[in-house]
C-alpha positions in Angstrom: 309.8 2.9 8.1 311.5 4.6 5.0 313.9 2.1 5.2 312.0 -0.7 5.1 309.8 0.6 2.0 312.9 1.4 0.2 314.0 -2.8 0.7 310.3 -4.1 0.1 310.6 -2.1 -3.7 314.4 -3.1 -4.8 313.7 -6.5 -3.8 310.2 -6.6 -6.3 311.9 -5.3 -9.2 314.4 -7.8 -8.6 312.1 -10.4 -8.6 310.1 -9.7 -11.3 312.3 -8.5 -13.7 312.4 -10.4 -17.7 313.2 -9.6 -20.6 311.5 -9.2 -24.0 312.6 -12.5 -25.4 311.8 -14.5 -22.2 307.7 -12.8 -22.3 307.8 -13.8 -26.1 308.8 -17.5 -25.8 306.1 -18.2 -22.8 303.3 -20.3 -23.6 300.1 -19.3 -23.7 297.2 -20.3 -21.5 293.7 -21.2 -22.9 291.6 -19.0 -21.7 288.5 -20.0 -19.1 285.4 -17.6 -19.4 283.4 -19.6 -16.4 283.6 -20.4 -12.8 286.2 -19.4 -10.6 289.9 -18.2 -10.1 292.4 -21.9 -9.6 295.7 -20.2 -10.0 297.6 -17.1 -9.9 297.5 -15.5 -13.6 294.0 -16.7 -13.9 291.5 -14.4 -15.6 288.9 -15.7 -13.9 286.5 -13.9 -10.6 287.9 -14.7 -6.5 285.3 -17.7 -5.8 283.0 -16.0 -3.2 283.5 -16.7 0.5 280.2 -18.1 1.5 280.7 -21.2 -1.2 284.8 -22.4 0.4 282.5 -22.3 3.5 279.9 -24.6 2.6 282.9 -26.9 0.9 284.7 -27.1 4.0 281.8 -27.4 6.4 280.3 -29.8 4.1 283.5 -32.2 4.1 284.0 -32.0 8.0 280.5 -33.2 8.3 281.1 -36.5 6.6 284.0 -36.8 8.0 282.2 -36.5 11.2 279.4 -38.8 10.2 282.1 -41.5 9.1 283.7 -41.3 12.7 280.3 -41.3 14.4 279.6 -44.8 12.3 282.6 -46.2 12.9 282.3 -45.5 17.0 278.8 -47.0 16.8 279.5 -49.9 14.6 283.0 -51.1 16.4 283.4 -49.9 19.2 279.7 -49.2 21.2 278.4 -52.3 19.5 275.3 -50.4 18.4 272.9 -49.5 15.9 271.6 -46.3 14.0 267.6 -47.2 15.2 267.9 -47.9 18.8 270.7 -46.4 20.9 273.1 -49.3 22.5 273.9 -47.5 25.7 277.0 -48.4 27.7 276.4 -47.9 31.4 280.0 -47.5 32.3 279.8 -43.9 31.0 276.8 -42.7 32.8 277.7 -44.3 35.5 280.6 -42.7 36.1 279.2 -39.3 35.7 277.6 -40.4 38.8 280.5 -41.8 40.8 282.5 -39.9 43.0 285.0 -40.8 45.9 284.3 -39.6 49.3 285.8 -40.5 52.8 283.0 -42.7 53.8 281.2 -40.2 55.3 278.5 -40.0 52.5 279.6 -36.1 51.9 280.1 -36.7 48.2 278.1 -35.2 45.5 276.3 -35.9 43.0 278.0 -33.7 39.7 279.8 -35.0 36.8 283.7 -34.6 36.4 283.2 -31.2 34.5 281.4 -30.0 37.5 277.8 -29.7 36.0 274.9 -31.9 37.3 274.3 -34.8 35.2 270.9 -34.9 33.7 270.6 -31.4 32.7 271.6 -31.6 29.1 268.7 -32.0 26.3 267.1 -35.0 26.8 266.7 -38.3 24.9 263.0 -39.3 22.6 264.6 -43.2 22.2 264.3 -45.5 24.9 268.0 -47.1 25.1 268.9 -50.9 24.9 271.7 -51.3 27.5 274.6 -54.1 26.6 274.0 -56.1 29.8 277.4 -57.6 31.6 278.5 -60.7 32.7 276.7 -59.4 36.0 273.5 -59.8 35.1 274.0 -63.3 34.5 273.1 -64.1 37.9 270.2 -61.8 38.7 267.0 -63.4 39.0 266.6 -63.6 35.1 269.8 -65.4 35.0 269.0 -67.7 37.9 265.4 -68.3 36.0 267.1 -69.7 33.2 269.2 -72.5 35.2 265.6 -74.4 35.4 264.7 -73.7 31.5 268.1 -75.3 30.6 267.9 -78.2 32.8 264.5 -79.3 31.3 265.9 -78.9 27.5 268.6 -81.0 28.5 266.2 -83.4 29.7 265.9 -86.4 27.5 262.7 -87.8 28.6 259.2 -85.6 29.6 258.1 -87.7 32.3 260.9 -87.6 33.8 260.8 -83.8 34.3 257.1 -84.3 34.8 258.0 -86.6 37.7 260.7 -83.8 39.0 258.1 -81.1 38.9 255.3 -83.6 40.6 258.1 -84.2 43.7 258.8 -80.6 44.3 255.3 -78.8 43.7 255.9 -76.5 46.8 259.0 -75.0 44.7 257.3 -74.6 41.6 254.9 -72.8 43.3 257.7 -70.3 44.4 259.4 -70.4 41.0 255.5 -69.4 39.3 255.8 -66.7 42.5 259.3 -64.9 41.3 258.6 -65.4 37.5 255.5 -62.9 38.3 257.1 -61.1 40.6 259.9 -60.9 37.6 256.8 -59.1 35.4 255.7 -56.8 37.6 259.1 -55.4 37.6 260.0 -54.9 34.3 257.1 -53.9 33.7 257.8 -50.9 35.5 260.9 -50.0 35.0 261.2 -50.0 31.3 261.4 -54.0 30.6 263.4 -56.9 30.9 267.0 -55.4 29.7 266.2 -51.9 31.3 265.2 -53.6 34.9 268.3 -56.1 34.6 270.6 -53.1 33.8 268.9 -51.0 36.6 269.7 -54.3 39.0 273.1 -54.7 38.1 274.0 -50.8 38.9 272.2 -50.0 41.5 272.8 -53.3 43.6 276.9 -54.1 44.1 278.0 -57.2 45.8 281.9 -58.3 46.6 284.0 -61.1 45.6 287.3 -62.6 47.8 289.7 -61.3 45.7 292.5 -64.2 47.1 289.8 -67.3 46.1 289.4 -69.5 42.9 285.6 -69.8 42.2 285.3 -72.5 39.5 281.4 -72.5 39.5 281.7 -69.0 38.4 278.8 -68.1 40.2 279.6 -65.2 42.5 280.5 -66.3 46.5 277.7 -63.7 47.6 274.8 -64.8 46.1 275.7 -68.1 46.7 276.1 -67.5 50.7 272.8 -65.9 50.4 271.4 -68.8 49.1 272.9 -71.1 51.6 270.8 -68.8 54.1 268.2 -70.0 52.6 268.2 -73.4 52.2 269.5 -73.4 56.1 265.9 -72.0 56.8 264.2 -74.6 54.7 266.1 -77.3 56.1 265.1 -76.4 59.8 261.7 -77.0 58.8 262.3 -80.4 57.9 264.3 -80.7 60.7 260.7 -79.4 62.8 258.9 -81.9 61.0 260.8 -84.6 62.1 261.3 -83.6 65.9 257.4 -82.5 65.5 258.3 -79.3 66.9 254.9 -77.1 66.5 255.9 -74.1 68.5 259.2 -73.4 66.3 258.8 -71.9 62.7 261.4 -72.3 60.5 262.2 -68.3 59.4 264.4 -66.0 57.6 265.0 -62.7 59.5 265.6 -59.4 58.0 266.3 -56.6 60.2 266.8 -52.7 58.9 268.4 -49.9 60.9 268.2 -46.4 60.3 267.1 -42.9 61.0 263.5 -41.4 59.9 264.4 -41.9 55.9 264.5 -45.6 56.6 261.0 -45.4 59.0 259.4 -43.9 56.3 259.5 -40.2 57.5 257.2 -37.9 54.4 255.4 -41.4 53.7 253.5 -44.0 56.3 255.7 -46.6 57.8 253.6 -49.2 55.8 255.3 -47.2 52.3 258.7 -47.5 53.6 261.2 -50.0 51.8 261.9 -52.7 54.2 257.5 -52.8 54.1 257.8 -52.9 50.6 260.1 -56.0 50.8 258.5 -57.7 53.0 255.0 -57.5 51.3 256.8 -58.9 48.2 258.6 -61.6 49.4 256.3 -63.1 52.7 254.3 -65.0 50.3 256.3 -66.5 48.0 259.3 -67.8 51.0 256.0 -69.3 52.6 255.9 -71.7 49.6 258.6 -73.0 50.6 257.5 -73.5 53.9 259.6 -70.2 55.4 258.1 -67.6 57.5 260.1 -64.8 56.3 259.8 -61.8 59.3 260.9 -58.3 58.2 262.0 -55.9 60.9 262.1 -51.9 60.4 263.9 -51.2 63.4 264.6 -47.3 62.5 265.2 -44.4 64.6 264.7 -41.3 63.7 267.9 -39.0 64.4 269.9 -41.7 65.9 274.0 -41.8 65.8 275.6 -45.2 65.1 276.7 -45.2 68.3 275.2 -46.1 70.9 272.5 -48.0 68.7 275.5 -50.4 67.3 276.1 -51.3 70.8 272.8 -52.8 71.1 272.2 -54.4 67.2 270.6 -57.5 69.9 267.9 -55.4 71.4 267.0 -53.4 68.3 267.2 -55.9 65.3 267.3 -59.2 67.5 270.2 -62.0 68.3 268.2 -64.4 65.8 268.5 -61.7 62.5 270.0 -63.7 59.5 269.8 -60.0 57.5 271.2 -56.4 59.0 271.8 -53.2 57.8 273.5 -50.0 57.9 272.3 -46.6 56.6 274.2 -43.9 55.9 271.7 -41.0 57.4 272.9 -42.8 60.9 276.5 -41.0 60.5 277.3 -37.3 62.4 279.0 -35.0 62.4 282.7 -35.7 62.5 282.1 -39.2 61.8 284.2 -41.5 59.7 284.6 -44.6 58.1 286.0 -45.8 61.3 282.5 -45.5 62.7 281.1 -47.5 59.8 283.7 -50.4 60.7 283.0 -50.6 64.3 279.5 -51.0 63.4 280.0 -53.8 61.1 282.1 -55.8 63.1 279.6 -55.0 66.1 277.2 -56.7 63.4 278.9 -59.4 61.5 279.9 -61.0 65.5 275.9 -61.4 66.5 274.9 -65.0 66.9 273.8 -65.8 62.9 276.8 -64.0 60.9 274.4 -62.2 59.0 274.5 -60.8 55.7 275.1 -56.6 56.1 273.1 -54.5 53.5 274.2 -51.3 53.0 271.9 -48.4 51.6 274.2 -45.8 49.9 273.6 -42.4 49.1 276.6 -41.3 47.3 279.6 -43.3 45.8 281.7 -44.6 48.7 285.3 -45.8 47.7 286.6 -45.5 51.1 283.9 -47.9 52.8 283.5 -50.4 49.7 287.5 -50.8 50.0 286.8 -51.3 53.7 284.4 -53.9 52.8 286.2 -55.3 50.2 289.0 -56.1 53.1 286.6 -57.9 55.1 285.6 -59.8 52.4 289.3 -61.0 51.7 289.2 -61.6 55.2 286.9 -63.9 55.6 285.0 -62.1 58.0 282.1 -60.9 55.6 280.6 -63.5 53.5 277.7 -61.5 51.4 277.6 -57.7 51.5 275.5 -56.0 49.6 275.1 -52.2 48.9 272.3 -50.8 47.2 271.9 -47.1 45.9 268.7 -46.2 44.4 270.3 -43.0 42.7 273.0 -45.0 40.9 270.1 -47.4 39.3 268.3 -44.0 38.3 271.5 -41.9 37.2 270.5 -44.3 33.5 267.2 -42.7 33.4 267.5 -39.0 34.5 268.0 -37.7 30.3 264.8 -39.6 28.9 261.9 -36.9 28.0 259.3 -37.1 29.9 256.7 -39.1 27.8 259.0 -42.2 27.9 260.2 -42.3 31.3 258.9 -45.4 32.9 256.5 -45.7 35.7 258.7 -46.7 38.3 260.3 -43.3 37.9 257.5 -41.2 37.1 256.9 -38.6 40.4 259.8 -39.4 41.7 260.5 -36.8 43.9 257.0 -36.9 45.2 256.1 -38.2 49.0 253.0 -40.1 49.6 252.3 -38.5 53.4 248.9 -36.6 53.4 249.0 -32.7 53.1 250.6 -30.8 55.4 252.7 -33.5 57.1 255.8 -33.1 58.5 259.2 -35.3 57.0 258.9 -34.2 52.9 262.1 -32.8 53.2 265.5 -33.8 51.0 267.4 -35.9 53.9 264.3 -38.1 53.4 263.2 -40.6 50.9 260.6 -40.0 48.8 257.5 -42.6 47.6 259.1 -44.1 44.6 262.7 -43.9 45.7 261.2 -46.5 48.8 259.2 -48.9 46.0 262.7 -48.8 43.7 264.8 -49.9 47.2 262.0 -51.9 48.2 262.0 -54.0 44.9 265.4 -54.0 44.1 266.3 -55.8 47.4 263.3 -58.0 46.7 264.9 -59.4 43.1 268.2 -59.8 44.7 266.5 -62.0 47.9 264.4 -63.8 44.8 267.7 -64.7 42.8 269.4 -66.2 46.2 266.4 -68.3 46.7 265.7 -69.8 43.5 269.7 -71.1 43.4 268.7 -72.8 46.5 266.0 -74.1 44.8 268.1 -75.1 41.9 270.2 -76.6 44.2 267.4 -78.7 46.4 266.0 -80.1 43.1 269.7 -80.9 42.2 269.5 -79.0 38.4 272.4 -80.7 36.4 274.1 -77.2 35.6 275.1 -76.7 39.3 277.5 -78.7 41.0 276.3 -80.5 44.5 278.6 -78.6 46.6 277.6 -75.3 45.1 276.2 -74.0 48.6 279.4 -75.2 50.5 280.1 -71.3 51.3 279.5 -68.8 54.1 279.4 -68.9 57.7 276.9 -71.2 60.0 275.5 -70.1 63.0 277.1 -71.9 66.3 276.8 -71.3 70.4 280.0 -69.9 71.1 280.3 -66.2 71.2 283.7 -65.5 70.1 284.0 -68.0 67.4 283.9 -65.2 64.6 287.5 -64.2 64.6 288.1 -60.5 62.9 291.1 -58.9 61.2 292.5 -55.8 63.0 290.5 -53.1 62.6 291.5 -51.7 59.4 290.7 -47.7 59.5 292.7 -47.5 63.2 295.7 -49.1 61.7 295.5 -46.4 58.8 295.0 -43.7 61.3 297.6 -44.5 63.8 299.7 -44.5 61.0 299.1 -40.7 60.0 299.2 -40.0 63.9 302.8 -41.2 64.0 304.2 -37.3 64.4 302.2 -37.0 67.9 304.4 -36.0 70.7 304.9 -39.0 73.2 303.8 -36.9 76.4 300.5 -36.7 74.1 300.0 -40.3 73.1 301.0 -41.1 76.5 298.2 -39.0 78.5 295.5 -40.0 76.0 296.9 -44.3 75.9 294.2 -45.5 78.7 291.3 -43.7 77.3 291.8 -44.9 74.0 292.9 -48.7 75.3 289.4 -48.6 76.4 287.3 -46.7 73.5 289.4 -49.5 71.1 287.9 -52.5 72.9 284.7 -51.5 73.0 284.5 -50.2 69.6 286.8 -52.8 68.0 287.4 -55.7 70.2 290.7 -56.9 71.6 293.3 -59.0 70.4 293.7 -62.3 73.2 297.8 -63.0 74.6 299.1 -65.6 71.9 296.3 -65.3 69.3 297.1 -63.2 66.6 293.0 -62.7 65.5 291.1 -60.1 67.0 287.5 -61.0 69.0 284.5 -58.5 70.1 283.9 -58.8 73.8 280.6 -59.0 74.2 277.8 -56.7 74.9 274.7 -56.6 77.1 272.8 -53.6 76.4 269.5 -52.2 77.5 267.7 -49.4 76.3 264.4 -46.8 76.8 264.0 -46.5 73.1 261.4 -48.1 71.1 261.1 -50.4 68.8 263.1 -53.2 70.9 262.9 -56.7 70.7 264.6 -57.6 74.3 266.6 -55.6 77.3 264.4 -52.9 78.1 266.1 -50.7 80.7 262.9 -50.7 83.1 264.0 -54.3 83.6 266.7 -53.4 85.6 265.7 -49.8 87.1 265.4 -50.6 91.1 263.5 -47.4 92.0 264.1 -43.9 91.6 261.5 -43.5 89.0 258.3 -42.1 88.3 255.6 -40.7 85.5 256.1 -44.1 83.6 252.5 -44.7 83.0 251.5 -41.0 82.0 251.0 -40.4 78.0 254.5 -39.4 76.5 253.0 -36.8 75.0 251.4 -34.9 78.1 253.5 -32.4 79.7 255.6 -33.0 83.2 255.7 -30.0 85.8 258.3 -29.6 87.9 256.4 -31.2 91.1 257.4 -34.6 89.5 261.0 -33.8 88.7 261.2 -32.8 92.3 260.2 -36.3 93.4 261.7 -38.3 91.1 263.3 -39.8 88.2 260.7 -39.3 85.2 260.3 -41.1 82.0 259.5 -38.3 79.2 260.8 -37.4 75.7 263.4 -34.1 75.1 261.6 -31.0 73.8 262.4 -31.3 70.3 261.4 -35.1 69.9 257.9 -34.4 71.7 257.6 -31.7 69.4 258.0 -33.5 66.7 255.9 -36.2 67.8 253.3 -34.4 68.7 253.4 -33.2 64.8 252.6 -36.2 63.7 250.7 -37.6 65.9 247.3 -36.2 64.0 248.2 -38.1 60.8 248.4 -41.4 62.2 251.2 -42.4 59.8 252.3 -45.9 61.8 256.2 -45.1 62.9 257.4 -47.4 65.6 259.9 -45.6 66.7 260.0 -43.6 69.9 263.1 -41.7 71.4 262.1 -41.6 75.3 264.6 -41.8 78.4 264.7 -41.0 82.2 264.9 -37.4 82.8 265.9 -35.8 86.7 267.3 -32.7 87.9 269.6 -32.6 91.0 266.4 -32.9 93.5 264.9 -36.0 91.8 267.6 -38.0 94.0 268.9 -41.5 92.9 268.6 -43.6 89.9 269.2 -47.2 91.1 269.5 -50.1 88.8 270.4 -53.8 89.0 272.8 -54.8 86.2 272.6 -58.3 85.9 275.0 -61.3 84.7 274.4 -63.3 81.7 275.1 -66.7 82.3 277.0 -68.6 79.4 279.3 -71.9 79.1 282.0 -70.6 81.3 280.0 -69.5 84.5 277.0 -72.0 84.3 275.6 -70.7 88.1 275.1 -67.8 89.6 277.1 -69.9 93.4 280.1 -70.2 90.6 279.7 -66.3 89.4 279.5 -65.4 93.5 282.2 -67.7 95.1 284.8 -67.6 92.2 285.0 -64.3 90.6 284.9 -60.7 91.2 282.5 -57.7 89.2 285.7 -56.7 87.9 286.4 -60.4 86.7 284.0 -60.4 84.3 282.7 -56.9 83.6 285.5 -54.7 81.4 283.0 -51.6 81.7 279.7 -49.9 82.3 279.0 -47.5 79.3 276.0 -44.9 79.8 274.6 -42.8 77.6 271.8 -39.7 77.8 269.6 -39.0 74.9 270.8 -37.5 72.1 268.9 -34.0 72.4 271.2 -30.3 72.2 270.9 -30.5 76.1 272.4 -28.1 78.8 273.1 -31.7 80.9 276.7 -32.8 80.6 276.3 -35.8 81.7 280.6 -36.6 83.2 280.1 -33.9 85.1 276.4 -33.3 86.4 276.0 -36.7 87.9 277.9 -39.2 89.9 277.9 -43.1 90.2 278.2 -46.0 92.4 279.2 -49.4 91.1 278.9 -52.5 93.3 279.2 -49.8 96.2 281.9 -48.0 95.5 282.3 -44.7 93.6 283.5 -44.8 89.9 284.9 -41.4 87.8 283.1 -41.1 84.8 285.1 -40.2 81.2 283.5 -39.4 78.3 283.9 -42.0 75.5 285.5 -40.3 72.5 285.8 -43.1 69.6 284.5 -41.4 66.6 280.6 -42.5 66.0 279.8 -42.3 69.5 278.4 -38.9 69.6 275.5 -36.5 67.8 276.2 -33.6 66.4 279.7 -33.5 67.2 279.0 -33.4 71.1 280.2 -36.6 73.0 277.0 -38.1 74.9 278.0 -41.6 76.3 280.8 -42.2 79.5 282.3 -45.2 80.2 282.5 -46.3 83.9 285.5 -48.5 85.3 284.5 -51.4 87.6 286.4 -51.3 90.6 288.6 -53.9 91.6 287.2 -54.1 95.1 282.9 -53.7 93.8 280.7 -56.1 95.1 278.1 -58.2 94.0 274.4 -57.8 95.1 271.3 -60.2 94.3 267.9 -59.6 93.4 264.9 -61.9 93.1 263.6 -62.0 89.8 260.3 -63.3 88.0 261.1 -65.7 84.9 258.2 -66.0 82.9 258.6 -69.3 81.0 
């Protein structure tokens, strides 16, 4: 310490050291008697703290400003007024990657939930994308440009006059149009809430010189197949047969409504928008709400013909119909369970949370070839743009929006479930996309100058033969064989037949020489309600009792003792029973055949479907075996936390002989993690049996 002081002095006398002459010759400074200190021999007061503050503070501020002008000006394309919002941004605080699953969340990449900040007094002007130029506004203005470009009046006069029944349509949508942006904030608000929270998909390996996207072109080409069968009706004068466009939803309670009436959910919603104006152009548009509430995607995608019907141009998938321990693999079994029935039809897909995983999945289809028009909607993502608006200028459409419209005190208001507005937003967003598919095929009918005649050339067309829809290899069983490549071979070896056999009827199966994958096909029937065709007491032989008592009434054990007996599991009577006092208009109804060990045999007739190859039922008997033309019997019990396990509590006869039950375990085919469905193998040596039946003509 000494040492250092004695340093720190020899070296400031060193330094400052002069001499007389040098101090006499130095010039002298004028001398300042106001403001504040500027350099070191100044006379003049320190300038106080608090004032270099303010100058500092003060020049970091414009600086600030100028940046903020500069980001507005060039790069948000904005103004000072009104802000210009980019959705990119807010969107992708919304976004986040999942496995399929719909697990994800809902948080922003810091972590915090997106909304919370302080919120915004200016209603925003979104820049709207190249998008929106086909939404229904877009569509809209194909017509307006046509008749500018039309040189004479009566000829667009004498257009009009030739196709008043689409005018009528076109007046329909242009109100329809209104109503919605009315809403939800106006026209650029309601086009920007369209073009987020509705995605569609484009072959990425396919030139599209129209530039109007494949999808809503295919869509389109739905539609005008529908109008053209009813001039095909007229001209065969075939009353009986309505020309129609088919929707058909799946799901679990949110989708039937649950918290709400079933006449509040969103395919109701759609269908009271649309009926009308399709039945100006002479379509009967029929919307099917085919929901169940806590159902699996497996075993209802077996049986997509009983529940939403062979004829549906329009299916969907929901994401509340995935378990536990489901993946995306579940997700593509169903669609290609879907995209084989008889019409190709367009898959919709509700979406909860951001879903890289399954829009890749789709995405690969769509390259494919083997989906033509997807189309996920998420209700949330359309919203996410709304969420930091104050209250007093948040538009109707989002006004109450967790709020449920059931009466007071009924059951289903809870989160898994979708709420009153949330169904109307779906509901209407579906509506607008349906609206902008028909009136390009009305563009296209009245041959509007702007679209090229072959415009509607797309898609897929309904045709007889089952297995005509070829499929690419099933894309998440590729990817997970791959990770699965360590597994010993004694493993893979013991586990190759079960899988052989979950793989076809989850997937399909490739045919010897052919190189394209094919579903085999499926003939379901079920106890569960609402079902267009199979029931399962078709086929039930006897065994079975109680079938004509109220659901809701208990069984004793007197009739379990005798029989079979049709009933609902404890927790779904509860349940119904619940609501049963609100009268609230759900369809669905989750009922099967219930024994214990006294209640004896089950019998039932499984019959054949005849098709192209085996046109008689002499050719099916003489010329093939059971196990000729049946690969397997799958069985499944209800989906209830039972103490029945099902491969090992019963037994089963096929064709007379005794078959071993094995549980099926492709992923989706189970609820709650516990595997409710065996597969049976028809035995080579089964026989056939007949049964006289009544067809009612």
């Amino acid at each position: 310490m000494a040492n250092g002081t004695g340093m720190t002095r020899r070296k400031r006398s060193t330094t400052t050291k002069s001499s007389k002459k040098d101090r006499e010759q130095a010039p002298l400074l004028p001398v300042e008697t106001h403001g504040y200190k500027q350099y070191k021999n100044d006379g003049r007061n320190e300038e106080p703290f608090f004032i270099t503050n303010l100058k500092v503070g003060g020049a970091l501020t414009v600086l600030l400003l100028f940046l903020y002008i500069v980001y507005v000006h060039l790069i948000s394309g904005g103004g000072l007024g009104v802000p210009t919002t980019e959705s990119e941004g807010v969107w992708n605080q919304y976004v986040t990657t999942d496995d399929g699953t719909g697990s994800g969340t809902g948080t922003g990449e810091d972590g915090e939930i997106f909304g919370e900040e302080e919120k915004l007094n200016v209603f925003p002007t979104f820049t709207l994308k190249d998008k929106s130029k086909y939404d229904s506004w877009g569509i809209a203005e194909l017509f307006q440009d046509d008749a500018d470009s039309s040189t004479s009046s009566t000829s667009t006069t004498f257009m009009w006059d030739k196709h008043k029944d689409k005018k009528a349509f076109l007046k329909a949508a242009s109100e329809l149009r209104e109503e919605f942006a009315r809403d939800y904030g106006g026209e650029n608000a309601a086009r920007e809430i369209l073009a987020q929270g509705l995605s569609t998909f484009e072959p990425k390996n396919k030139s599209n010189p129209t530039g109007i996207p494949e999808g809503i072109r295919c869509t389109a080409k739905r539609i005008v197949d529908a109008m053209q069968n009813k001039n095909k009706n007229k001209k065969q004068k075939n009353k009986s047969q309505k020309p129609a466009l088919k929707i058909s939803f799946a799901g679990s309670g949110a989708v039937s409504g649950r918290g709400n009436s079933f006449d509040m959910s969103f395919p109701s919603i759609l269908a009271g928008m649309l009926i009308e104006p399709f039945e100006t152009l002479g379509i009967e548009l029929e919307v099917r709400n085919a929901a169940v509430a806590d159902i699996a995607t497996f075993p209802y995608g077996f049986c997509l013909d009983n529940f939403l019907g062979s004829d549906a141009d329009v299916v969907s998938f929901d994401p509340e119909m995935v378990s536990r321990g489901d993946t995306t693999s579940a997700f593509e079994a169903y669609i290609r369970h879907a995209i084989t029935m008889t019409h190709a039809p367009m898959v919709l897909v509700r979406e909860t949370t951001f879903s890289e995983t399954r829009r890749n999945l789709i995405q690969q289809y769509v390259d494919e070839g083997a989906m033509f028009d997807p189309l996920i909607f998420n209700v949330e993502a359309a919203r996410i743009l709304f969420k930091e608006l104050e209250d007093s200028i948040v538009p109707l459409g989002f006004q109450d929006w967790e709020e449920f419209s059931g009466p007071s005190g009924s059951p289903g208001k809870t989160r898994v479930n979708i709420s009153q507005k949330q169904h109307e937003l779906m509901g209407r967003m579906l509506s607008m996309h349906f609206l902008a598919a028909a009136e390009l095929a009305v563009a296209h009918m009245m041959k509007v100058k702007s679209l090229p005649s072959d415009i509607l050339e797309v898609g897929p067309s309904a045709k007889a033969d089952f297995q005509h829809y070829y499929l690419p290899k099933p894309q998440t069983e590729i990817q997970k064989d791959k990770e699965k490549n360590g597994a010993s071979s004694s493993e893979s070896a013991s586990k190759s037949a079960s899988k052989s056999a979950d793989m076809s009827l989850m997937f399909g199966s490739k045919k010897p020489g052919d190189q394209k994958w094919y579903m085999n096909e499926v003939f379901c029937r079920t106890s569960f309600d609402p079902v267009i065709t199979g029931t399962l007491d078709e086929i039930i032989v006897s065994g079975t009792d109680a079938e004509d008592i109220d659901l809701l009434r208990p069984r004793g054990p007197m009739l379990y003792n005798k029989r079979w007996v049709l009933d609902m599991g404890s927790s779904t009577k509860k349940l119904a029973t619940g609501l049963e006092q609100y009268n609230l208009g759900y369809q669905d109804v989750k009922k099967g055949y219930f024994g214990v060990k006294p209640s004896g045999n089950l019998t039932m007739f499984i019959p054949y479907q005849l098709n192209d190859a085996i046109s008689t039922y002499d050719v099916l008997e003489n010329d093939y075996s059971p196990s000729d033309v049946y690969t397997s019997v799958v069985i499944c019990q209800v989906n209830e936390r039972a103490d029945c396990k099902i491969e090992e509590d019963m037994s089963f006869v096929l064709g007379n002989i005794p078959s071993q039950p094995e549980l099926v375990h492709a992923n989706g085919v189970s609820y709650f993690g516990r595997k409710y469905c065996i597969t049976l193998d028809v035995p080579a040596d089964a026989s056939w049996s007949k049964r006289e039946v009544q067809v009612s003509e």
